[in-house]
C-alpha positions as CSV (number, residue, x, y, z in Angstrom):
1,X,0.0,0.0,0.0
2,X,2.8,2.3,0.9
3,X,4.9,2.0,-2.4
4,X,1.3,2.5,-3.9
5,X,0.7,5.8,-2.3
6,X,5.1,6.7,-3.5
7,X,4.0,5.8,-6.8
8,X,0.6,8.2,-7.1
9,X,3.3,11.2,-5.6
10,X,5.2,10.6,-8.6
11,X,4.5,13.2,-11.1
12,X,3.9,12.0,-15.1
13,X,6.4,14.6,-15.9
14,X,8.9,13.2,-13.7
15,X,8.3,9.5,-15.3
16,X,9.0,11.3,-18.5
17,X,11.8,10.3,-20.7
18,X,12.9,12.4,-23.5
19,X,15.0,10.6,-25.6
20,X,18.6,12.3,-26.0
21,X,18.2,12.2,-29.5
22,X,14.8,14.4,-29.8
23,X,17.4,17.9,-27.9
24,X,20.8,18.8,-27.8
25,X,22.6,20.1,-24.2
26,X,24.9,23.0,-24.4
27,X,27.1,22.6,-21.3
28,X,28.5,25.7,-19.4
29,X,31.6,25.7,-17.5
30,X,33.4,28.8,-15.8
31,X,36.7,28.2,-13.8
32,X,38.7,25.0,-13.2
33,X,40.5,23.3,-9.6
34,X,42.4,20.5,-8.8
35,X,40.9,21.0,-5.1
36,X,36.9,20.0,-4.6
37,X,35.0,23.2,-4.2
38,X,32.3,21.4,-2.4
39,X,28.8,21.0,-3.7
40,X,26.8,23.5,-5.0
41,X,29.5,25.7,-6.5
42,X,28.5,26.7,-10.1
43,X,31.7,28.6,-11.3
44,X,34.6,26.0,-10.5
45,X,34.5,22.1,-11.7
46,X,37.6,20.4,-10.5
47,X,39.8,18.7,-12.8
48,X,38.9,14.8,-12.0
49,X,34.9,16.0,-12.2
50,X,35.1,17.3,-15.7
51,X,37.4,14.2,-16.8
52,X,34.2,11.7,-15.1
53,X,31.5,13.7,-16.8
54,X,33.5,13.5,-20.1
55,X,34.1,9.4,-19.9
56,X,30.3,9.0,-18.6
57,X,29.3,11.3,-22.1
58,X,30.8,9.0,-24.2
59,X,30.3,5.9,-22.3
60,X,26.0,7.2,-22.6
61,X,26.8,7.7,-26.7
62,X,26.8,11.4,-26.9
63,X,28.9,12.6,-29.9
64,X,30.6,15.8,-28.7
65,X,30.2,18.6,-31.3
66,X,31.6,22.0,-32.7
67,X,29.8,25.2,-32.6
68,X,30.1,25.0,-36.4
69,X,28.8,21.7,-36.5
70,X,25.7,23.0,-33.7
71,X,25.3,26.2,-36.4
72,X,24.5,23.8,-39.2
73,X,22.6,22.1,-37.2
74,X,19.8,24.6,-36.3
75,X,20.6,26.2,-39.7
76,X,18.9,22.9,-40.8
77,X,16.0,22.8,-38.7
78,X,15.5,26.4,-39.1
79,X,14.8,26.1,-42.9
80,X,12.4,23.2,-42.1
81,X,11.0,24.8,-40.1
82,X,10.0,28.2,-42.4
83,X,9.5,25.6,-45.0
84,X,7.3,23.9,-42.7
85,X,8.2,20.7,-44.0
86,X,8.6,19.2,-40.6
87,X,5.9,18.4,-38.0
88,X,5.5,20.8,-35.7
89,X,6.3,20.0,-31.7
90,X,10.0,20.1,-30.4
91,X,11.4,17.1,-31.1
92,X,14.4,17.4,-32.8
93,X,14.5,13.7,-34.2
94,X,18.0,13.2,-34.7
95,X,19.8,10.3,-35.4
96,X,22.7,10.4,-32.8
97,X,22.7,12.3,-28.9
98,X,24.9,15.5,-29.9
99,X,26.5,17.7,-26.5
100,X,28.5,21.1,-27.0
101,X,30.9,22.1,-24.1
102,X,31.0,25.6,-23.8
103,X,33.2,27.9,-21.2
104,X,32.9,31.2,-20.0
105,X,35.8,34.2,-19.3
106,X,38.8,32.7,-20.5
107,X,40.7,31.6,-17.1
108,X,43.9,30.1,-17.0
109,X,42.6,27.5,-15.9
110,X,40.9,26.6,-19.0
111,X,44.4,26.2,-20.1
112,X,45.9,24.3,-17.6
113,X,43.4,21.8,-16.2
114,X,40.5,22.0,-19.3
115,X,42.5,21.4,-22.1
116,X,44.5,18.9,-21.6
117,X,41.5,16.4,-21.4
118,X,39.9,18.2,-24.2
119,X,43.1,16.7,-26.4
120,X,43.2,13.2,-24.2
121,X,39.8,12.5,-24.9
122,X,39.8,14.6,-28.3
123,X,36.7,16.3,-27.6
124,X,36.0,19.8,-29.1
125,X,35.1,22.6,-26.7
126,X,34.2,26.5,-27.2
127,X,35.9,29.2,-25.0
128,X,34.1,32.7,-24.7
129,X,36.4,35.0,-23.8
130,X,36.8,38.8,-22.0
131,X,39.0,40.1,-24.8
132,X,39.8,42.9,-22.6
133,X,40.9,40.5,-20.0
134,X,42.7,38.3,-21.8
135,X,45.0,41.6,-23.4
136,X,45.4,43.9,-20.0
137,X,45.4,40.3,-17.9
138,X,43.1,41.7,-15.6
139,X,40.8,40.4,-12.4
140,X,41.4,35.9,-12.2
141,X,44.2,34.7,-13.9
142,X,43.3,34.6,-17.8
143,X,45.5,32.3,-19.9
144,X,47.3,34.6,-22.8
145,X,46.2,35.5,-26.4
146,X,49.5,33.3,-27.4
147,X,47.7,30.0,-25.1
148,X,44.9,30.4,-26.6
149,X,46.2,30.3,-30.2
150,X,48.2,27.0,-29.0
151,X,44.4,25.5,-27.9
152,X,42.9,26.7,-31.7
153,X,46.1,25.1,-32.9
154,X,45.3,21.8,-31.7
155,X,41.9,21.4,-33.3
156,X,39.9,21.2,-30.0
157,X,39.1,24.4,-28.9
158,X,37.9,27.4,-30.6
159,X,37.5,30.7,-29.2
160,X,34.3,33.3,-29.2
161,X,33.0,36.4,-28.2
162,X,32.1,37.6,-24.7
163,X,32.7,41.1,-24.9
164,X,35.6,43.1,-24.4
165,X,34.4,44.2,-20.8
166,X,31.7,41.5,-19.3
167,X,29.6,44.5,-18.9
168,X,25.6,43.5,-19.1
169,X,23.6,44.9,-20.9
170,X,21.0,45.5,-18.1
171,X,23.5,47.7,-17.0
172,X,24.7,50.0,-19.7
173,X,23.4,51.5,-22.7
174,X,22.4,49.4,-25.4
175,X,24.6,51.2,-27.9
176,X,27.7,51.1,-25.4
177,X,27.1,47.0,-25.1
178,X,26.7,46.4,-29.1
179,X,30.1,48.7,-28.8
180,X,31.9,46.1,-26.5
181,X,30.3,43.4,-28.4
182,X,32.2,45.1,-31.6
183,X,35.4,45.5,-29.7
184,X,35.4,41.8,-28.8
185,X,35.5,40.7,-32.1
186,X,37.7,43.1,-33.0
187,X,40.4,41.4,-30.6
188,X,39.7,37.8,-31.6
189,X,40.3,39.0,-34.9
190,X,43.4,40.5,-34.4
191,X,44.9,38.0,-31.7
192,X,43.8,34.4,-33.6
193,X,44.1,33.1,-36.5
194,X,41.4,30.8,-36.8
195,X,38.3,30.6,-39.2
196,X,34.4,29.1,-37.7
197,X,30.9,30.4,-37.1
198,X,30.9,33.6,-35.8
199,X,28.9,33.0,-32.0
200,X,28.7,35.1,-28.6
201,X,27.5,34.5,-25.3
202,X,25.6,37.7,-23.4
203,X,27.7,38.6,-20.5
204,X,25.1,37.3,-17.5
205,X,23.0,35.9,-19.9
206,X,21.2,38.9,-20.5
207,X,19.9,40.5,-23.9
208,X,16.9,42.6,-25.4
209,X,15.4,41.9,-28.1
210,X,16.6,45.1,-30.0
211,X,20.2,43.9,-28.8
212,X,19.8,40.2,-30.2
213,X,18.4,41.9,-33.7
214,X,21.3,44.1,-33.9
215,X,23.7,41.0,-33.3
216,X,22.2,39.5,-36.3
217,X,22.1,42.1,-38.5
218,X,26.2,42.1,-37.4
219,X,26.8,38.3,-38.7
220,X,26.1,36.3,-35.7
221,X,25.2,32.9,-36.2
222,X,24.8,31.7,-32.3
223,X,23.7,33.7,-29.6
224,X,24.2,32.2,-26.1
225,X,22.0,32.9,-22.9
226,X,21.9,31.4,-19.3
227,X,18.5,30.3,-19.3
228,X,18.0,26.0,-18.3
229,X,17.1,24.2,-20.7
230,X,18.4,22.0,-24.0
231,X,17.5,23.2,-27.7
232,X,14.5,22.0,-29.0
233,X,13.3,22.5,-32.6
234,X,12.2,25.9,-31.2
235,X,14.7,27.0,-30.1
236,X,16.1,30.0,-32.2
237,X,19.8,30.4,-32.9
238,X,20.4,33.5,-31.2
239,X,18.5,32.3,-27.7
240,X,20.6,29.2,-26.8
241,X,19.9,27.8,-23.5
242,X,22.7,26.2,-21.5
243,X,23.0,23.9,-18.5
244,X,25.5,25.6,-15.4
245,X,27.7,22.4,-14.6
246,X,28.1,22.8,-11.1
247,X,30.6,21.2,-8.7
248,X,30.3,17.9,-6.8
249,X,28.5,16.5,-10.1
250,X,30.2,13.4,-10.6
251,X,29.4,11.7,-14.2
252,X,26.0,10.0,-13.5
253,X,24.8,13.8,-11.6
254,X,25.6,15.1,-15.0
255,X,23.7,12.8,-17.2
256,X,20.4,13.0,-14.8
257,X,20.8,16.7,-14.7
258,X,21.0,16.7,-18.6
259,X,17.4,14.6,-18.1
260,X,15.9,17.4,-15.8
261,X,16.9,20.2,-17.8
262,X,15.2,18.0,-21.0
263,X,11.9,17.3,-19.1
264,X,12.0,21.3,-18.3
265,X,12.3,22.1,-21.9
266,X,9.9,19.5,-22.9
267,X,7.2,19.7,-20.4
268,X,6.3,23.4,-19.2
269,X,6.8,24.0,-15.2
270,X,8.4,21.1,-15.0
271,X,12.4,20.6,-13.6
């Protein structure tokens, strides 16, 4: 009678299984540690974290993928979608489970701890940096313009846009952010030598809608936000939701958070 009554407190949403192959997960990671943070801590992974979550990825079947590869991706189900030659719901209905690792800032520690593991397990992963951070080598340790030419070298890891200040744009003028978005590109261009999509991700995770049409009209081809969640077939290419890795997720904490922030997507209200 008792596991009856567990079973009834069981929401349907919560028995739901999206399969992997109908979203993709965007991953976001900050700073690296070889020293546990302790639970809870969504800015710092450690080290032996990020290398468990990577061998449980692959071990699961996920295939990890460029941001050029993600671009032609949605690029795809964007023009079946205006087409509308594809049913409509949010199913992407893909053949394979696809993740993207994506980092924020630029720390040395990206460098150091990150990359190494990016070339062991030869996965690709996508670095948005502070271009005025990286230059002046303000605030956390940043790894150098020259570093992060030697991580571009290596096929693995390519390098985006974050601004060239980390200011929000809650928090200045419109005008003055699309300026430091300008001045961000600016850098990469003149620092790297490496040729992709062109992609940012909004300092915070905040944009306005006039901001994200102005982005467009300047050549973007991925916009990246904070919000939960894993693309779905509705998901537009300049409002990409990500998943915050936090610390203390081993592997397996990974792969059921990946389900939670699927069910969210899928099923409204839902975590």
């Amino acid at each position: 009678m008792d596991s009856m009554k567990e079973q009834e407190q069981i929401s349907p949403a919560e028995e739901t299984v999206i399969p992997p192959t109908d979203y993709i997960p965007v991953l976001m990671y900050h700073h690296f540690a070889i020293r546990d943070m302790g639970e809870g801590n969504g800015v710092v992974t450690t080290q032996a974290e990020l290398r468990a979550q990577i061998a449980s990825l692959k071990e699961a079947g996920y295939e990890f993928i460029s941001l050029e590869t993600l671009d032609r991706l949605l690029q795809q189900m964007e023009k079946k979608r205006n087409q509308k030659t594809d049913n409509e719901g949010k199913s992407l209905g893909l053949g394979q489970k696809y993740v993207c690792i994506t980092i924020d800032d630029g720390y040395l520690s990206n460098y150091e701890l990150a990359f190494p593991l990016f070339k062991e397990y030869r996965v690709p992963a996508s670095i948005f940096v502070v271009t005025d951070s990286i230059t002046q080598q303000t605030g956390l340790k940043k790894f150098t313009w020259k570093q992060g030419q030697k991580m571009v070298d290596s096929g693995m890891v390519k390098l985006y846009n974050h601004t060239a200040n980390h200011i929000p744009i809650d928090m200045e003028i419109e005008e003055a952010f699309l300026l430091a978005v300008a001045q961000g590109e600016q850098a990469l261009q003149a620092h790297l030598r490496q040729e992709g999509c062109k992609a940012l991700a909004y300092p915070n995770g905040r944009f306005t809608l006039y901001a994200q049409k102005e982005l467009e009209k300047m050549g973007f081809d991925l916009l990246f936000t904070v919000e939960h969640g894993v693309i779905t077939k509705q998901t537009s290419r300049y409002e990409i939701p990500r998943i915050a890795v936090e610390s203390g997720w081993d592997g397996q904490a990974l792969l059921e958070h990946i389900e939670r922030a699927a069910r969210k997507s899928f099923v409204p209200g839902k975590r």
